[in-house]
Chimera marker file (.cmm) of the C-alpha trace (Angstrom):
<marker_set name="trace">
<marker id="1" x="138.989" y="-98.514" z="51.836" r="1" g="1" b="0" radius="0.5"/>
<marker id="2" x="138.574" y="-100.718" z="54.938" r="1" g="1" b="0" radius="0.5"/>
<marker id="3" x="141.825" y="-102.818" z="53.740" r="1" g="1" b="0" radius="0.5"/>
<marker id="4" x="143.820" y="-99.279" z="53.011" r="1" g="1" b="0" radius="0.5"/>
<marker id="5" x="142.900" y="-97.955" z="56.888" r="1" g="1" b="0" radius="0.5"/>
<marker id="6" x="143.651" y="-101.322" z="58.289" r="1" g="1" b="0" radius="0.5"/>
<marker id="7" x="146.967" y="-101.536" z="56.582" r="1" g="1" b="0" radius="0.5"/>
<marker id="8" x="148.343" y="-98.084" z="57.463" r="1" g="1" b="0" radius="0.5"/>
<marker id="9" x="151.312" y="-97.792" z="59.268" r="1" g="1" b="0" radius="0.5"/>
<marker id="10" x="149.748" y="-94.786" z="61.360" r="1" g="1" b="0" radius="0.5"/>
<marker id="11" x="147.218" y="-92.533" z="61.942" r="1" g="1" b="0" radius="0.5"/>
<marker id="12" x="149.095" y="-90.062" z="59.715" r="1" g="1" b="0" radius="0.5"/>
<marker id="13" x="149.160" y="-92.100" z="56.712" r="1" g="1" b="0" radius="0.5"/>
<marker id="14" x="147.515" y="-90.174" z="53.159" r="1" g="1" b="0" radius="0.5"/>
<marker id="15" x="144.930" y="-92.759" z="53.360" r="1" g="1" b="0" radius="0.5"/>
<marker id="16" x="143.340" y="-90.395" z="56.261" r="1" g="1" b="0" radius="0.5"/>
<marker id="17" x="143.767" y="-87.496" z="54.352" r="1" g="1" b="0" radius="0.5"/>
<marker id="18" x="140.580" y="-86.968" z="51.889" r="1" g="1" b="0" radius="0.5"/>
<marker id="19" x="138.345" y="-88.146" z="54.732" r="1" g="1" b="0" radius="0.5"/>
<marker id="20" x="139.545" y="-86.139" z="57.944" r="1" g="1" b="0" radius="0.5"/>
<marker id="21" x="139.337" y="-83.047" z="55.568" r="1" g="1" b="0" radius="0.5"/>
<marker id="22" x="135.606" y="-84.080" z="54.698" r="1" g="1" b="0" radius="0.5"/>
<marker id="23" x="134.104" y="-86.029" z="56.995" r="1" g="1" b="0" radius="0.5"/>
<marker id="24" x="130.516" y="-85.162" z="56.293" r="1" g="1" b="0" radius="0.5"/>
<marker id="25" x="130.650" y="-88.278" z="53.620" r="1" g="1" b="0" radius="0.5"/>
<marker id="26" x="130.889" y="-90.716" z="55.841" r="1" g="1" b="0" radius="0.5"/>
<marker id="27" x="127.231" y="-89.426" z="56.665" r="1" g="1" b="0" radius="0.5"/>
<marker id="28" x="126.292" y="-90.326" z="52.611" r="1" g="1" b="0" radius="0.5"/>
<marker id="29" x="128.459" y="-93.754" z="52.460" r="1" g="1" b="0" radius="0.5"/>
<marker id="30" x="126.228" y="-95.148" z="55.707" r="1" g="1" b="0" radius="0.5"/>
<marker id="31" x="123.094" y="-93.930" z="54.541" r="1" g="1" b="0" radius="0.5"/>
<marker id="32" x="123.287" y="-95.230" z="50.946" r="1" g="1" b="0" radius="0.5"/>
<marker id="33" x="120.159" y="-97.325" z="49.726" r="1" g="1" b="0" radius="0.5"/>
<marker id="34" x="122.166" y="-99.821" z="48.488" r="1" g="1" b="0" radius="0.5"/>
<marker id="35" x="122.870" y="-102.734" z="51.206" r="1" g="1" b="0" radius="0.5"/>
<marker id="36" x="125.987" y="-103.717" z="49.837" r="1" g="1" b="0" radius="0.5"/>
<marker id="37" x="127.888" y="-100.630" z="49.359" r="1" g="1" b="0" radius="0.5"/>
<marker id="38" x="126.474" y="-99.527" z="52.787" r="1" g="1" b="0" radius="0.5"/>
<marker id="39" x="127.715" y="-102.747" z="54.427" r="1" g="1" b="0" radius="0.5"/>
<marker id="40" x="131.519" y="-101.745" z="52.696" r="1" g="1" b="0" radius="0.5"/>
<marker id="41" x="130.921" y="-98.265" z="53.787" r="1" g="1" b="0" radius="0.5"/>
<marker id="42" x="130.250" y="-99.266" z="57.406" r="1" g="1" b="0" radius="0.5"/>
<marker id="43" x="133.473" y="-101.646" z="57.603" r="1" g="1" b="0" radius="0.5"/>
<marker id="44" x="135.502" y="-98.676" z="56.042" r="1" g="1" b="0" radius="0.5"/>
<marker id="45" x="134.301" y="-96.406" z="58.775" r="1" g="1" b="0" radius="0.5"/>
<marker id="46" x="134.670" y="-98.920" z="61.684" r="1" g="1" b="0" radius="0.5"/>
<marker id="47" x="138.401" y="-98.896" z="60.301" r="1" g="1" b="0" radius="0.5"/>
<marker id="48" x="138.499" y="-95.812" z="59.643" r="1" g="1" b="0" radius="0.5"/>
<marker id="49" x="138.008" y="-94.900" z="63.674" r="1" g="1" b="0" radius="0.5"/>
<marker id="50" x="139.841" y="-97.759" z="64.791" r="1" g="1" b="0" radius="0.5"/>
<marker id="51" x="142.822" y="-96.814" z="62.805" r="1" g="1" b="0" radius="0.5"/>
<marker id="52" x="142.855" y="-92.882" z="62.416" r="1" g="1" b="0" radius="0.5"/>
<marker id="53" x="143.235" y="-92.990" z="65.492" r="1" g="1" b="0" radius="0.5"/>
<marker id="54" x="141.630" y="-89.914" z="67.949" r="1" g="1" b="0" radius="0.5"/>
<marker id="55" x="141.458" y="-87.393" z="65.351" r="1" g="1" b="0" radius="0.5"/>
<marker id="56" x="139.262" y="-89.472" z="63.494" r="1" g="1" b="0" radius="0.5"/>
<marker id="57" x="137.243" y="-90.288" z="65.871" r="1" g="1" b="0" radius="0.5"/>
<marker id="58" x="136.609" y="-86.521" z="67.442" r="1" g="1" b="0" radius="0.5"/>
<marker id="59" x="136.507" y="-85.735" z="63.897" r="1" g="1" b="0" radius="0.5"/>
<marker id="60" x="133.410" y="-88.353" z="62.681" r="1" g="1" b="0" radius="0.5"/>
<marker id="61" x="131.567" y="-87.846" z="66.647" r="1" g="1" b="0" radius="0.5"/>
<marker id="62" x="131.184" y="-84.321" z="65.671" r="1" g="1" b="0" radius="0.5"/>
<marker id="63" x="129.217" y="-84.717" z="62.620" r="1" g="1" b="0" radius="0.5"/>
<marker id="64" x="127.334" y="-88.189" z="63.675" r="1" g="1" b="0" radius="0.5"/>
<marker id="65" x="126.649" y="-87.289" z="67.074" r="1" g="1" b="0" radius="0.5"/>
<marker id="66" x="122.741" y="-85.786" z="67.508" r="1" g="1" b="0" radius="0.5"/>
<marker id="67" x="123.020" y="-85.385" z="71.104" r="1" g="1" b="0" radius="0.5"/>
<marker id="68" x="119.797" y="-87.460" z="71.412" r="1" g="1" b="0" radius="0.5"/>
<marker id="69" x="119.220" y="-90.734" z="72.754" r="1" g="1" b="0" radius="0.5"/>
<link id1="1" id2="2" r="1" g="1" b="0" radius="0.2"/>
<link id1="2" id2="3" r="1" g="1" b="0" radius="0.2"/>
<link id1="3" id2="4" r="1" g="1" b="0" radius="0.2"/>
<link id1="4" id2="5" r="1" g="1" b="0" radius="0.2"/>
<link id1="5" id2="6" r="1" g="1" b="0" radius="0.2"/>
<link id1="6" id2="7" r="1" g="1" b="0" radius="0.2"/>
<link id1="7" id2="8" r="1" g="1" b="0" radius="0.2"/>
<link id1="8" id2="9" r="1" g="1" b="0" radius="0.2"/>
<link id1="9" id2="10" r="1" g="1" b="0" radius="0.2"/>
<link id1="10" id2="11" r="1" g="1" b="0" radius="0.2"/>
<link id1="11" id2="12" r="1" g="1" b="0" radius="0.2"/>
<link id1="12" id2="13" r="1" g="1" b="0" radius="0.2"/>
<link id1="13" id2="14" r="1" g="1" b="0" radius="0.2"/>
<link id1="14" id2="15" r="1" g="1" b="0" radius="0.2"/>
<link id1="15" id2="16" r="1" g="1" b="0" radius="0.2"/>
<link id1="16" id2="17" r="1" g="1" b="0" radius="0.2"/>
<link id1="17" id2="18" r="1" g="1" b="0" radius="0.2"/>
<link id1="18" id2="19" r="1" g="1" b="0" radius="0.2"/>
<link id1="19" id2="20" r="1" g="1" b="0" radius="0.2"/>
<link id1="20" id2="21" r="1" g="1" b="0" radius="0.2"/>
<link id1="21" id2="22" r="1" g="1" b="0" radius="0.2"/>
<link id1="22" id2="23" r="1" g="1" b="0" radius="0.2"/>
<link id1="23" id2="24" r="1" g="1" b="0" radius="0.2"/>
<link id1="24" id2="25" r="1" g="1" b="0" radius="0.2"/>
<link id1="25" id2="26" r="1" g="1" b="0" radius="0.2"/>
<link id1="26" id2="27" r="1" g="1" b="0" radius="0.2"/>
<link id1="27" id2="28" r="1" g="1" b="0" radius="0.2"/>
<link id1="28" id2="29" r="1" g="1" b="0" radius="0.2"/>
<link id1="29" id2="30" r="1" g="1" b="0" radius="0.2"/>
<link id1="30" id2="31" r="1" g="1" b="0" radius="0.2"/>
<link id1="31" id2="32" r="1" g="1" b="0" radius="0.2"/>
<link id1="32" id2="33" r="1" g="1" b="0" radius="0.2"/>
<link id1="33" id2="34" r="1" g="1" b="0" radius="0.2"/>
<link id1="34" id2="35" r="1" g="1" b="0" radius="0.2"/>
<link id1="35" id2="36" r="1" g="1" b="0" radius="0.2"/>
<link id1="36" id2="37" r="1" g="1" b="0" radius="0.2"/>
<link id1="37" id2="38" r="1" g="1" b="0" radius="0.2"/>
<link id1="38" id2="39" r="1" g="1" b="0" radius="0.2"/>
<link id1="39" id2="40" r="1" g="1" b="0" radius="0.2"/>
<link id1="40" id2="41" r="1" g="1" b="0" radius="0.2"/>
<link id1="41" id2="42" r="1" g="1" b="0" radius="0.2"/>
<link id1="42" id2="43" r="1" g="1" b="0" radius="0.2"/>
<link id1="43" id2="44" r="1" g="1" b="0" radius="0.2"/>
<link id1="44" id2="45" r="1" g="1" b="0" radius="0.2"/>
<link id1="45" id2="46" r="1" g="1" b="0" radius="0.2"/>
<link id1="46" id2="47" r="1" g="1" b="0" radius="0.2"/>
<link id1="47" id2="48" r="1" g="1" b="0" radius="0.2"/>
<link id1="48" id2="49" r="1" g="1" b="0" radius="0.2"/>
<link id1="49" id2="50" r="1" g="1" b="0" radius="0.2"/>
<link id1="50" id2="51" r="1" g="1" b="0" radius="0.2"/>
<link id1="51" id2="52" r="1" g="1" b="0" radius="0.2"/>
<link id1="52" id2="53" r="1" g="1" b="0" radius="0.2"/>
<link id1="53" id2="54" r="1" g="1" b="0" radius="0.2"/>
<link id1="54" id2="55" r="1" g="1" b="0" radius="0.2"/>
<link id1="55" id2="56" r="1" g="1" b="0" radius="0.2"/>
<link id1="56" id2="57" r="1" g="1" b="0" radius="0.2"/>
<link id1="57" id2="58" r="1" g="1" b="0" radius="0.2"/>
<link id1="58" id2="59" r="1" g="1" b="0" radius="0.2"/>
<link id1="59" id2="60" r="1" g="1" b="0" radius="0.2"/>
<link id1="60" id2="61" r="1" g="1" b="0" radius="0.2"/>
<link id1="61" id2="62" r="1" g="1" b="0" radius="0.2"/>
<link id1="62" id2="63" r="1" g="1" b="0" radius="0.2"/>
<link id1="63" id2="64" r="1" g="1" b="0" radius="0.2"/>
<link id1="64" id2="65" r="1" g="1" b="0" radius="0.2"/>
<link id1="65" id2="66" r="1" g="1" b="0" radius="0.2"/>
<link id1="66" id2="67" r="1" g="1" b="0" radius="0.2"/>
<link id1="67" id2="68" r="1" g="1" b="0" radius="0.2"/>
<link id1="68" id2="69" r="1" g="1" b="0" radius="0.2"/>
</marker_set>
């Protein structure tokens, strides 16, 4: 996944698609037990923002963000 946001010509690419429309997994793919497929899920998502673009990124802040410190 972190290859396929990197390589997208823009923020509008299908790539975007499943994960703007649900981006409550994010929560599951950061969180999973297993270090390695966490480690891939967290370099997905750090693509995933840089790339998407703002609508990811107001998108994934509104379901990561606790408003606690």
């Amino acid at each position: 996944m972190a290859k396929e946001f990197a390589t997208s010509p823009d923020e509008g690419a299908p790539c975007f698609r499943p994960w703007l429309n649900d981006p409550t997994v994010w929560k599951k793919i950061v969180t999973d037990t297993n270090a390695v497929a966490q480690e891939a899920g967290l370099a997905a998502l750090s693509n995933f923002i840089e790339f998407g673009g703002q609508n990811a990124a107001l998108k994934y802040h509104q379901h990561s963000s606790t408003g606690k410190c």
